[in-house]
C-alpha positions in Angstrom: -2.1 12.2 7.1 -0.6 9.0 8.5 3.3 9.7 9.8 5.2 7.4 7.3 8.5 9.1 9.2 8.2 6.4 11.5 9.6 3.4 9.2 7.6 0.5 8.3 3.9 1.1 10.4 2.5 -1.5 8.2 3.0 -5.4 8.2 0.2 -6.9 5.4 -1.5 -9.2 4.8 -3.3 -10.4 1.4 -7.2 -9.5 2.4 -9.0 -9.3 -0.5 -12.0 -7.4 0.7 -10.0 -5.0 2.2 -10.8 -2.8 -0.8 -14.3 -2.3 -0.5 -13.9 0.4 2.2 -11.8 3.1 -0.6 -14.7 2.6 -3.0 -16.1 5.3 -2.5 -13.2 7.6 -3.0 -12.0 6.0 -6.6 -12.6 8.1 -10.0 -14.3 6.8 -13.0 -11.7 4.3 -14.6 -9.9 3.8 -11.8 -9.5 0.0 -10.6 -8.1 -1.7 -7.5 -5.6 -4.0 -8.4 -4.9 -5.8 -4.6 -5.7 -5.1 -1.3 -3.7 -6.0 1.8 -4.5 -5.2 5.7 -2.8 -5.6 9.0 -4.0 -5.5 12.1 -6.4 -2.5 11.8 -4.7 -0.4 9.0 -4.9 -1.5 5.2 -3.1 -0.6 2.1 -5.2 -0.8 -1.4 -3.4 -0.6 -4.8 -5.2 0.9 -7.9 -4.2 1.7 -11.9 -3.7 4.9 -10.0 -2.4 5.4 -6.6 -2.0 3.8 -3.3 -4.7 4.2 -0.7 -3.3 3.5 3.2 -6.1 3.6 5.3 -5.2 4.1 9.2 -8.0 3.4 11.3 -7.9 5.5 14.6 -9.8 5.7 17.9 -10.3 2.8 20.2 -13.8 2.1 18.4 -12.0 2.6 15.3 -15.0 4.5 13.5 -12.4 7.1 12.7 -10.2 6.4 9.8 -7.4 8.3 7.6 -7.3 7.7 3.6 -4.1 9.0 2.6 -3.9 9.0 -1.4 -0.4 8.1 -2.8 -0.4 8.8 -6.6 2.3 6.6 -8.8 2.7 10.0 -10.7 4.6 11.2 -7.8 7.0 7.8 -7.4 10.5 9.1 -8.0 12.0 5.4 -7.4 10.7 2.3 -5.8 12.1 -0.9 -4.6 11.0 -4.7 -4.2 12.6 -7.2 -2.0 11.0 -10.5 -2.5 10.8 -13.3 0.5 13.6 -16.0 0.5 13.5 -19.7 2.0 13.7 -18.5 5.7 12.5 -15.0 5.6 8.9 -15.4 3.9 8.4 -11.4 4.5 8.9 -8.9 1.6 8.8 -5.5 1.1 7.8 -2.5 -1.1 10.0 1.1 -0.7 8.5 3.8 -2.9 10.3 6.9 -3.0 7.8 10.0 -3.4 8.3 13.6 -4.2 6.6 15.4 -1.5 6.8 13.2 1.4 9.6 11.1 0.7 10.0 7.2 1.6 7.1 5.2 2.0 7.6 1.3 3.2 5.2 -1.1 3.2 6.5 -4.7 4.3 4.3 -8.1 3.3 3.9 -11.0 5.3 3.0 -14.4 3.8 1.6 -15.3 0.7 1.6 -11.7 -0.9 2.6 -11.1 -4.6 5.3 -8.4 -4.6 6.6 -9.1 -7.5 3.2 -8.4 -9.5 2.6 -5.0 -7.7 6.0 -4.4 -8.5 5.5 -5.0 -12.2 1.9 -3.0 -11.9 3.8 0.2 -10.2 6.5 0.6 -13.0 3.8 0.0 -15.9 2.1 3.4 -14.8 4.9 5.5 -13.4 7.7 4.4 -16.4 
């Protein structure tokens, strides 16, 4: 499971092929909704959860999928970007693990995953 202890591990970026390499591991009626990578690591959102991938290994053939389900959110948080700051970020609060952050750079629509994240857990 990726360490999300250590704070925000993942700066994204709108990629919108990204989500071709969770697929394979989506159930019938589930439906990606964005994808966003950083450097090597990428974060998919469905109807249904949140897939962070963290790719490992210096050849990077390894990877983690770590499944975040929206029916475990207990609170989240969106912070748009302003004039000078153009990064934003998402804070979902989850039952078993506790705070996940996942911060945005650029052109990323935080406000639309925010709106998609309290449709399915509210």
């Amino acid at each position: 499971m990726i360490d999300f202890k250590n704070g925000s591990i993942f700066k994204l970026k709108k990629a919108d092929g990204a989500g071709r390499e969770v697929e394979q591991l989506l159930i019938p009626g589930e439906t990606i909704i964005g994808s966003y990578k950083g450097v090597r690591d990428s974060v998919t959102f469905t109807n249904k959860r949140v897939i962070a991938v963290n790719v490992q290994g210096v050849t990077g053939k390894k990877k983690d999928y770590t499944s975040l389900p929206y029916s475990k959110i207990q609170a989240f948080s969106v912070e748009t970007s302003g004039v000078l700051d153009m990064d934003s970020e998402l804070e979902l609060w989850f039952s078993s693990i506790g705070l996940v952050i996942f911060e945005f750079t650029g052109n990323s629509d935080i406000v639309r995953i925010g709106q998609a994240i309290g449709s399915f857990i509210l």
